[in-house]
N, C-alpha and C positions, 0 to 999 in steps of 0.2 A: 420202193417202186413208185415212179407216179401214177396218181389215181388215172391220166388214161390209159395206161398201161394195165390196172389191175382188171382182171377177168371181171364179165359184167354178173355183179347182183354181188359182189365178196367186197366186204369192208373193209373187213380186218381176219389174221388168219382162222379158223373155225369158224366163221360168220359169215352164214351163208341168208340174205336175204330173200323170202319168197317172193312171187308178185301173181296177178292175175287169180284167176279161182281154182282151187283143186280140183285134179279130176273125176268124172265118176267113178263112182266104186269104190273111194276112198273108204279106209274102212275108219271106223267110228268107234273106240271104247268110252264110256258113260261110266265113271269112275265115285266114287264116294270116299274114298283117299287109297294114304301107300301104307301098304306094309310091308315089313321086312327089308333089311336092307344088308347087304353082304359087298364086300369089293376084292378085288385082289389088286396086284400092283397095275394091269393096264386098263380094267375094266370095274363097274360097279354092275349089280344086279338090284330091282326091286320090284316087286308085284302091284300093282292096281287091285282095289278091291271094289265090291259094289253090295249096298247092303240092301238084301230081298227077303220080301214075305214069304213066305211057303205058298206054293202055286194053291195047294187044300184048304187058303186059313189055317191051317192047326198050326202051334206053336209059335212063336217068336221069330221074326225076322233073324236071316244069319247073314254075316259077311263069307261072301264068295271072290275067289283071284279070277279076276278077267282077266288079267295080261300080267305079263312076264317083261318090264325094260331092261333089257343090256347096252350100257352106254360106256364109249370111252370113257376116263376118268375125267381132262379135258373135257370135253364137249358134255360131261354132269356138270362139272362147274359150270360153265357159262352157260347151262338150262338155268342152276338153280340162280345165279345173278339175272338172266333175264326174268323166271317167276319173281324173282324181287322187286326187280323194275316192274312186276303188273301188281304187284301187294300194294306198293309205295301209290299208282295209281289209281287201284282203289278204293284207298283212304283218303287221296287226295279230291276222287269224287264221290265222295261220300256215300258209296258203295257200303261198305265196312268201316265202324270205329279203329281210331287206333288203340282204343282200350280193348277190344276185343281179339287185335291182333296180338296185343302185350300178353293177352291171359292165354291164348292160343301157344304163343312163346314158352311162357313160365308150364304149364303142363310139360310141355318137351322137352324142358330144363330140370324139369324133377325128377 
């Protein structure tokens, strides 16, 4: 299809470009990483977690699931290739080493 032909904001098939500002009410999860991860053949599932003090002080911070993502299997991949393209970024801005990234790696390799 020629690009003027292609619907406005879509690249390429599952690539949907945003533009402008989200709207209010957007909701917002505040994530400290993922866990869990389960797929079957059309769909992956994984939890968001967030790691909090006890409202009391008493004891030890725990990891809590704030959110549940179900995502086609498709459109995980091309999440986790775009979070790659923002890793790759910011290493490239000096954000985070790449040594850091590598140990972040090797942990998840082990």
């Amino acid at each position: 299809m020629p690009d003027e032909e292609k619907p406005a904001g879509r690249v390429s098939p599952g690539t949907i470009i945003a533009t402008g500002l989200p709207p209010p009410g957007t909701p917002v999860a505040f994530a400290d990483g993922v866990t869990n991860f389960s797929q079957n053949k059309h769909v992956v599932k994984f939890y968001l977690y967030r790691t909090d003090p006890d409202v009391g002080g008493v004891g030890p911070a725990q990891n809590n699931i704030v959110a549940q993502v179900v995502m086609p299997v498709d459109g995980f991949v091309q999440t986790v290739l775009f979070l790659n393209k923002g890793v790759e970024f910011l290493i490239s801005n000096k954000v985070i080493s790449k040594e850091d990234v590598d140990s972040f790696k090797s942990v998840l390799e082990s």
